[in-house]
N, C-alpha and C positions, 0 to 999 in steps of 0.2 A: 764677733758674730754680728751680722746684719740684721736689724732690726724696719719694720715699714710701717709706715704711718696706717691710722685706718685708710687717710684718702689713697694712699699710694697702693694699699692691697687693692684697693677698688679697680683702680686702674690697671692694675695689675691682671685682675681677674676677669674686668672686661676686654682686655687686650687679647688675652687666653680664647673668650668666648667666641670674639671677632676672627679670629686666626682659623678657631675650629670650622665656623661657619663656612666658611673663604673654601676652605678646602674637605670640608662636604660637598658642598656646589661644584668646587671644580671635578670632586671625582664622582658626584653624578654625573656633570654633564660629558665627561672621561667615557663613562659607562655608555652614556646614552649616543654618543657619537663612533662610537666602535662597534653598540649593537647594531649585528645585522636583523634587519627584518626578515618575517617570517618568508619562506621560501615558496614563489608561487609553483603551485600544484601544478603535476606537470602531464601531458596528454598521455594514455596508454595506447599501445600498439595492439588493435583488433588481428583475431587468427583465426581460422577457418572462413565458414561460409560469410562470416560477418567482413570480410575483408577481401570481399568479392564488389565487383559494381564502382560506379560511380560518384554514390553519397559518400562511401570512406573516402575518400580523394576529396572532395568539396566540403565536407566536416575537417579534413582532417588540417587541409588550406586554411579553412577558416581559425580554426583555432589556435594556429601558430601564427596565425596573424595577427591573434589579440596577447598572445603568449610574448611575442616582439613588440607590442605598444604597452608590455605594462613591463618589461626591460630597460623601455626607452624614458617610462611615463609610470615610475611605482605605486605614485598615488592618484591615477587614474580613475575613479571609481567608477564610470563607465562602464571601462574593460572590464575592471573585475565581474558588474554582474551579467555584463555579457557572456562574460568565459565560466559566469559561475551556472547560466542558464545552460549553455552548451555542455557541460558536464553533467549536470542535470536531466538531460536528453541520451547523453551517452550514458547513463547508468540504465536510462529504460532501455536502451537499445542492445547493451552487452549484459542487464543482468550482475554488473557489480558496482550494485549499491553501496557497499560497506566503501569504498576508496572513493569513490567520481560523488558517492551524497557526501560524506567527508570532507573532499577538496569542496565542495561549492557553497558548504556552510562557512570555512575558514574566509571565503572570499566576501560572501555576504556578511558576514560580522566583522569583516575590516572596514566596507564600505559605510556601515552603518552606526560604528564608532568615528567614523568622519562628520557623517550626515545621517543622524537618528531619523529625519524622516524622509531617508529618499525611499520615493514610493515604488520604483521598480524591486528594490532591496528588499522590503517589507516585504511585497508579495512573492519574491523566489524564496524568500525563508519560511512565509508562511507556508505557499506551496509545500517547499522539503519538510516543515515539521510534520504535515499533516501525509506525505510519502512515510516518513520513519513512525507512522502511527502514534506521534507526541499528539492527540487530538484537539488538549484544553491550551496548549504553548501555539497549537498552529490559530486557532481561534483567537488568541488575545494579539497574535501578531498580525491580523487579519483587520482585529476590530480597529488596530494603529493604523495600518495601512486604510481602511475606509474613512477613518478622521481624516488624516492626509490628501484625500481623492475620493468623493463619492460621485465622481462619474464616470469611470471605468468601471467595463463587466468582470472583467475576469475577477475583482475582489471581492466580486460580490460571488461568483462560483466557487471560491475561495469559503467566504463565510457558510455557502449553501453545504457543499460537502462534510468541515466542522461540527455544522448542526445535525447533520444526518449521521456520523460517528457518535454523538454524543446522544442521539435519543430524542433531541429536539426538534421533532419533524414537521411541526406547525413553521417555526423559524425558518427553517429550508427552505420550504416551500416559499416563502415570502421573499428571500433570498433569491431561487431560482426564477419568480417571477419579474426582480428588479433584472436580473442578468439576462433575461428576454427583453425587456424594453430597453435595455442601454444598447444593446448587441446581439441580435438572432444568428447563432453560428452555431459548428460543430458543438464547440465545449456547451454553449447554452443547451441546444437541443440533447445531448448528451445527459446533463443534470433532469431535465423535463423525463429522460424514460425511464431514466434509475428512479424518479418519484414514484414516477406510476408505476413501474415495477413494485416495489414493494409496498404501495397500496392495493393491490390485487386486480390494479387494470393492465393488461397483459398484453392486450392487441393495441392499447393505447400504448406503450413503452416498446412495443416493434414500430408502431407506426413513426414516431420522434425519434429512434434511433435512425431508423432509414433516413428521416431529415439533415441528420448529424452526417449522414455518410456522404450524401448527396451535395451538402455544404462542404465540403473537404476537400483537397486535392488529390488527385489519385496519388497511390505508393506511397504517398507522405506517412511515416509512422502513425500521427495522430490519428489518420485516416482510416489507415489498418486496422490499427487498434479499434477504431468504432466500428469497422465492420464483423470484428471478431467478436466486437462484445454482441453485435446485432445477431451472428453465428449462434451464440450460447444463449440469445433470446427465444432461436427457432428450436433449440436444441430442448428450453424447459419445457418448448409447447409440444414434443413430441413432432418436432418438422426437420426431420436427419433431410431430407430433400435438399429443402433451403438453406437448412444450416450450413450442407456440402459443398454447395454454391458456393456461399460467404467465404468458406476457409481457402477452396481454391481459386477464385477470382482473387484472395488478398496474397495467395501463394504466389499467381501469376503476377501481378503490380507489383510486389515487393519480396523477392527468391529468399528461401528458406527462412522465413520470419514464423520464428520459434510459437508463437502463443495462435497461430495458423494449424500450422503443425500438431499443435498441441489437438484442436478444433478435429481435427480429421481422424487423431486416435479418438479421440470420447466418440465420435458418428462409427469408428466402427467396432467400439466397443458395444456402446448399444446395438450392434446389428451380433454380437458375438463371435463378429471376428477378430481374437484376441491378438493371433499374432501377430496381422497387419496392426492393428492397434497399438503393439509393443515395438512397431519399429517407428510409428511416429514419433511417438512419446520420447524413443529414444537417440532420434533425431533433434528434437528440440531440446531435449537434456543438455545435447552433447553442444550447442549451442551457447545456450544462453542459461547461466547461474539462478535459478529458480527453484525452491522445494517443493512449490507447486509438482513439478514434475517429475520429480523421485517420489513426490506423495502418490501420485495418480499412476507411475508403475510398480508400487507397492499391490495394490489393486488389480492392476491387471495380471502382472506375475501370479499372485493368488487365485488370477480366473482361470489364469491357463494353467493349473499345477505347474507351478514351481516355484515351491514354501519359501526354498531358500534365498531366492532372488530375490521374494516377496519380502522375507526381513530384511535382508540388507539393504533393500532402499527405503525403507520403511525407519530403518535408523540412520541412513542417512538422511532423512528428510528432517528424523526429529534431533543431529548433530548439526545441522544447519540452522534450525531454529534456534536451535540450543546456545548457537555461539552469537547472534542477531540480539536475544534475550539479554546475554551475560553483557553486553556491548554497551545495552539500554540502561540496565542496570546499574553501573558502574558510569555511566557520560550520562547525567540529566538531557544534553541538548542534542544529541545524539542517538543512533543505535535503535533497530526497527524493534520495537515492541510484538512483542507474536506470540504472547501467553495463549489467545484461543486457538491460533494454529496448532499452537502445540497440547492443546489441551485433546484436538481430534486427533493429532497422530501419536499422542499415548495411549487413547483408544484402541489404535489399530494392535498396537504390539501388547495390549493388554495389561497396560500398568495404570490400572483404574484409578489409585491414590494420585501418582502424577497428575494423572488426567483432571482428580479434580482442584487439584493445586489451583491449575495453570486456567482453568477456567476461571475459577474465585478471584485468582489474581484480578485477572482482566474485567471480571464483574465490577470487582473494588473502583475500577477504572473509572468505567462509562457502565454504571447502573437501567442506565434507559434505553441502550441503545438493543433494539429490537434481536440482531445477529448474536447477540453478546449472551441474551435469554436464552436463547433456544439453544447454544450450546450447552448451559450449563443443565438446561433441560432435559438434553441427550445423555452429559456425562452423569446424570441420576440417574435416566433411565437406565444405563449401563450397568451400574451400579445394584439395579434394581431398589433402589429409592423414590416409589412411583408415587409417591404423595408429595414429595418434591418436587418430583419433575413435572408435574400437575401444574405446581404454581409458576415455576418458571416461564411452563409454554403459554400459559395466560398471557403473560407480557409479553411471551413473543409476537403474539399473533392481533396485537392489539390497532395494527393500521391493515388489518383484513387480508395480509398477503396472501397471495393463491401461491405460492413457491410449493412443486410439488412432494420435496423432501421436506417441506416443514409442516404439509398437511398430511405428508404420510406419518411423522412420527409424533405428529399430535394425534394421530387416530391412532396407534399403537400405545401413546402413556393413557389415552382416552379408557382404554380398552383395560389396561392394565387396572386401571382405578373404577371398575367395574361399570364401564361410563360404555356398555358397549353396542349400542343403537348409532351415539353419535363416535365413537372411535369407526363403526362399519363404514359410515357414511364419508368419513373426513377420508380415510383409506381409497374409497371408490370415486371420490374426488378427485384425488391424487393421480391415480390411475388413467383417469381418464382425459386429465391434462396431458401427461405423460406416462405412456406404456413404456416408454424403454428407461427407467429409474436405476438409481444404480442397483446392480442385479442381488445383493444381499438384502438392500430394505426392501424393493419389491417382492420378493421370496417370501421374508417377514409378515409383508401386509398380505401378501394371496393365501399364508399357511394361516393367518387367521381368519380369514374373510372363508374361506371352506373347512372349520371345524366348526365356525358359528352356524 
């Protein structure tokens, strides 16, 4: 039998240890040289009216252009947030978020585990957290990117929108006014009318959007976009004239751009013509991937008798949500949050418990944020919980909004809570910013306002 000294076991066992080492290492570096990297994201092929025109060809150039320099160039990070930008763009534009916000976070979190503060990186992630409704992730990735660069505007409309999600609207503001002195453009003028909107200056918030539109390039989506939002500005003040303008001048610049479309069913829904109404809506449906629009022909289907139709996009709006939710849920960094969405289209289909689920939820979220109240407001009124929804609309209405559905249904829990001099008043308010309301709640507030 072989017997080993103490020194020689030593050796022995350090020889063992050294050997083991040796070839751990070799078969990480084994592993690490035969992993492929992750696989860049690859363009989707637009269909229908989207794959009509010019810009799909010049999009579509451009991004197989960046799609061949990071084949050529894997750790390019450039390209990647360039291609992560354009993806980004193409998600507003087709409507699927879930795949194209997807690909552009994977790209910006490659780039940004290279280079933690490349500041382009920071703000497309901030940007996308605060698109997938992450409010308090897009904010902290906002406040990196302004350490990074505090003299770029866009981070600072970055931090402005953040603040306004979350309730803090003094900050916003402060936010939007650096984003005016660095850079007066669309996006800047754009933040300036959504303030004043929701502070209850009205004609100030058309006036700045017009500047945002005016600033822009014609046809440019961004462009569209501001004029559509300037559209639904004329639309709160009861101006179907101008708002009609707006949808079809951005129709004419840019063919069948779906949230256009959209603009021309609500103008003739307010006029109560339902059925042209139901072929807008169902034209932009058929477009671009939005619950918005299955939400909004729930509605109209129920104006023009017909229940059936009326539910079934009514649960398709809230299967859409439903699966955005489940998404969120399950991927922290990921996945559109839409608990208050879904907390109004459980509303419609009458599952009041959901409905206050999904509001609570998103209360839990962002407590402050003004939209946030006034839902949960309504889901009490619903409820008939009017000592609740009392305190709710408190908070909602605490930066003076003149929004005419949020003054009609504070004058209806007003009302409810035996408050009814100023419910009459908050009602006739409402009214008279906008006569064409959506036609249930103004029903609501005229059947009270003539029994009192």
């Amino acid at each position: 039998m072989l017997y080993l000294t103490f020194n020689q076991l030593n050796l022995v066992r350090k020889y063992i240890y050294s050997l083991l080492i040796v070839l751990f290492v070799a078969a990480g570096a084994a592993i690490f040289l035969t992993q492929k990297p992750d696989p860049v994201p690859q363009l989707r092929e637009r269909h229908g009216d989207l794959a009509a025109g010019g810009e799909w060809l010049n999009t579509k150039a451009a991004i197989q252009g960046l799609l061949a320099q990071l084949r050529a160039k894997p750790g390019d990070n450039k390209s990647k947030v360039l291609l992560a930008q354009a993806y980004m763009q193409e998600a507003r534009v087709t409507g699927n978020h879930p795949y194209y916000d997807t690909a552009a976070m994977q790209l910006l979190d490659e780039a940004l585990r290279d280079d933690r503060d490349n500041f382009e990186a920071l703000c497309c992630k901030a940007s996308l957290s605060l698109t997938q409704h992450h409010f308090s992730e897009g904010l902290a990735v906002a406040e990196h990117a302004v350490a990074v660069n505090s003299n770029n505007a866009f981070v600072y409309g970055l931090l402005c929108d953040a603040n306004v999600e979350l309730g803090r609207y003094p900050e916003a503001i402060k936010m939007a006014d650096k984003m005016n002195q660095v850079r007066p453009d669309l996006r800047s003028y754009s933040r300036v009318s959504y303030l004043r909107e929701i502070h209850g200056d009205l004609p100030g918030a058309i006036e700045a959007m017009q500047m945002a539109v005016q600033a822009g390039y014609i046809g440019l989506e961004q462009t569209e976009w501001a004029r559509v939002t300037l559209g639904h500005l004329y639309e709160t003040t009861g101006d179907l004239k101008n708002a009609e303008e707006a949808y079809r001048y951005a129709l004419k610049v840019r063919p069948h751009y779906a949230y256009a479309l959209a603009g021309l069913g609500r103008v003739e829904q307010a006029r109560q013509n339902y059925p042209e109404a139901i072929k807008y809506l169902e034209q932009a449906r058929s477009t671009v991937k939005d619950y918005a629009f299955a939400d909004e022909l729930a509605d109209l289907y129920h104006q023009n008798n017909q229940p059936f139709k009326s539910k079934k996009m009514a649960r398709e709006a809230i299967d859409m949500l439903s699966a955005a939710a489940d998404e969120a849920e399950n991927n922290e960094a990921m996945g559109h949050y839409a608990d208050r969405e879904l907390a109004y289209a459980y509303l419609k289909t009458g599952e009041l418990d959901n409905a206050l689920k999904h509001a609570k939820i998103e209360y839990d979220r962002r407590p402050d944020n003004i939209d946030v109240n006034e839902t949960m407001a309504w889901v009490h009124y619903k409820r008939g919980e009017f000592p609740e929804a009392a305190t709710y609309m408190k908070a909602a209405r605490r930066t003076n909004s003149k929004s005419p559905v949020l003054l009609c249904r504070a004058g209806l829990i007003a009302s409810r809570n035996g408050q009814s001099a100023e419910g009459q008043a908050l009602i006739k308010e409402a009214l008279a910013i906008n006569p064409y309301l959506s036609v249930d709640l103004a029903d609501e507030g005229r059947k009270l306002l003539a029994v009192r």
